[in-house]
C-alpha positions in Angstrom: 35.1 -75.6 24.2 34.8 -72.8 21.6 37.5 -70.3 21.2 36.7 -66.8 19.3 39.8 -66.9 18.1 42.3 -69.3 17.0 45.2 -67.8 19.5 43.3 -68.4 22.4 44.2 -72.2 21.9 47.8 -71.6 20.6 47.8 -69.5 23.9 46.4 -72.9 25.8 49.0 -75.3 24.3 51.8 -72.9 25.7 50.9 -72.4 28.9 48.5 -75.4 30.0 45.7 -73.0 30.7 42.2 -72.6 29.3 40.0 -69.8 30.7 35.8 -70.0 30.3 32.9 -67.8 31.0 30.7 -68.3 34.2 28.2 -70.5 32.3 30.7 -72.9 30.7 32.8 -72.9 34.2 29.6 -74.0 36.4 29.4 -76.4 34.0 32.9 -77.8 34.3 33.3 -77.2 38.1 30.7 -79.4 38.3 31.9 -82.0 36.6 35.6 -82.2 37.7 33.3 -82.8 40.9 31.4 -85.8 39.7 33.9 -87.3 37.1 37.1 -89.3 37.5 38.3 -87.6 34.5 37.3 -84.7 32.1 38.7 -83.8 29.1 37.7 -80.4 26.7 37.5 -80.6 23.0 38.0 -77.6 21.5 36.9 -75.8 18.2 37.1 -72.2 16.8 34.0 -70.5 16.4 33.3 -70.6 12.5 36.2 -73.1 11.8 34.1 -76.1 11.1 37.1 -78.1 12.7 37.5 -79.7 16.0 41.5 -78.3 16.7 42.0 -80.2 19.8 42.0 -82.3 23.1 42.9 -81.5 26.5 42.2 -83.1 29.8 42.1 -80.7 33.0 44.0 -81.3 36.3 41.9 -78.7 38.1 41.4 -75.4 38.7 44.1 -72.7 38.4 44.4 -69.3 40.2 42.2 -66.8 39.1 45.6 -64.5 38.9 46.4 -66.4 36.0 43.0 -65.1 34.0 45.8 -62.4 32.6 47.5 -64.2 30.6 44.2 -64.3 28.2 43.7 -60.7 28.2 39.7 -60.9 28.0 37.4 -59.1 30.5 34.6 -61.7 29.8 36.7 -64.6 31.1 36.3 -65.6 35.1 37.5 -69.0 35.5 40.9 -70.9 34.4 42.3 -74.0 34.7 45.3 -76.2 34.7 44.9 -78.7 31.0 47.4 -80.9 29.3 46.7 -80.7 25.6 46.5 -84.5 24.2 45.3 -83.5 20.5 46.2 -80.9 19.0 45.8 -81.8 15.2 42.4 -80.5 13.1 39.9 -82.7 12.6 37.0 -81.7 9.9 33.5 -81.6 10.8 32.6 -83.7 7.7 34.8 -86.4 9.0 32.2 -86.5 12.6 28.9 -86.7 10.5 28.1 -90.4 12.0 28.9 -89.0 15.6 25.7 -87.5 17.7 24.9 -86.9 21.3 22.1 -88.6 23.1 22.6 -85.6 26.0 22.2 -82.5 23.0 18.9 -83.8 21.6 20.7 -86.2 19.2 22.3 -83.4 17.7 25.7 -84.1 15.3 28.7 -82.9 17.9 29.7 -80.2 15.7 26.2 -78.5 16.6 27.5 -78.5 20.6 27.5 -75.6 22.2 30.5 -74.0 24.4 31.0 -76.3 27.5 28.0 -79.0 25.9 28.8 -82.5 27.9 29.6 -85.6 25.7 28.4 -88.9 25.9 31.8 -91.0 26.5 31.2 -93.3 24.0 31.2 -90.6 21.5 34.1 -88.8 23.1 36.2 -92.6 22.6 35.1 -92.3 18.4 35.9 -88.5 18.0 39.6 -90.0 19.9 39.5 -93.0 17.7 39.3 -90.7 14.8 42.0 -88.0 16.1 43.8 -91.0 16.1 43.7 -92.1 12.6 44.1 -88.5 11.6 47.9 -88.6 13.4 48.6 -92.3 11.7 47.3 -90.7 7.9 49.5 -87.3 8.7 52.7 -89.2 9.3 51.8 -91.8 5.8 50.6 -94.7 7.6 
């Protein structure tokens, strides 16, 4: 998921929400339908970092849109942020996906599905991230 701006995910984190555009929202609508479990990765559009990981419950009420204060939003729903620590770009050079063209992930594009096996490295690596952070 891309954010424009970097409180649009602080704004996430606090209240458990994440609001998309149509196109991005067909695309997660349809796959809370035909996954067991989805979970967002998020960056900040000119950031070169991945900021985060979230997986969503299901949709929210669209009452709750307000809370982002954007006109270009139509669909939120309920996430509960797992990651939340940066991850550089530079640190995902080995990691592509097979369903972008074979493109690095950092190339995705807003709402771009990810093969799981790359999704379990980009954790693996969130994970080492937290053990280095804490000087271990």
């Amino acid at each position: 998921m891309s954010s424009l701006h970097p409180g649009m995910l602080e704004l996430s984190q606090a209240n458990g929400l994440w609001a998309t555009g149509q196109a991005t929202a067909s695309r997660i609508n349809a796959a809370l339908q035909e996954c067991q479990a989805l979970f967002l990765v998020f960056t900040v559009q000119g950031s070169s970092y991945f900021h985060g990981l979230a997986s969503v419950s299901g949709l929210a009420p669209s009452n709750l849109l307000s809370a982002f204060g954007q006109s270009n939003l139509t669909t939120v729903y309920f996430v509960n942020w797992i990651k939340s620590t940066s991850i550089p770009f530079t640190h995902t050079q080995s990691l592509y996906n097979v369903l972008c063209d074979n493109q690095p992930i950092s190339m995705s594009r807003d709402g771009q599905e990810l093969e799981v096996s790359v999704g379990e490295e980009l954790v693996k690596l969130w994970n080492a991230v937290a053990v280095s952070s804490r000087g271990g």
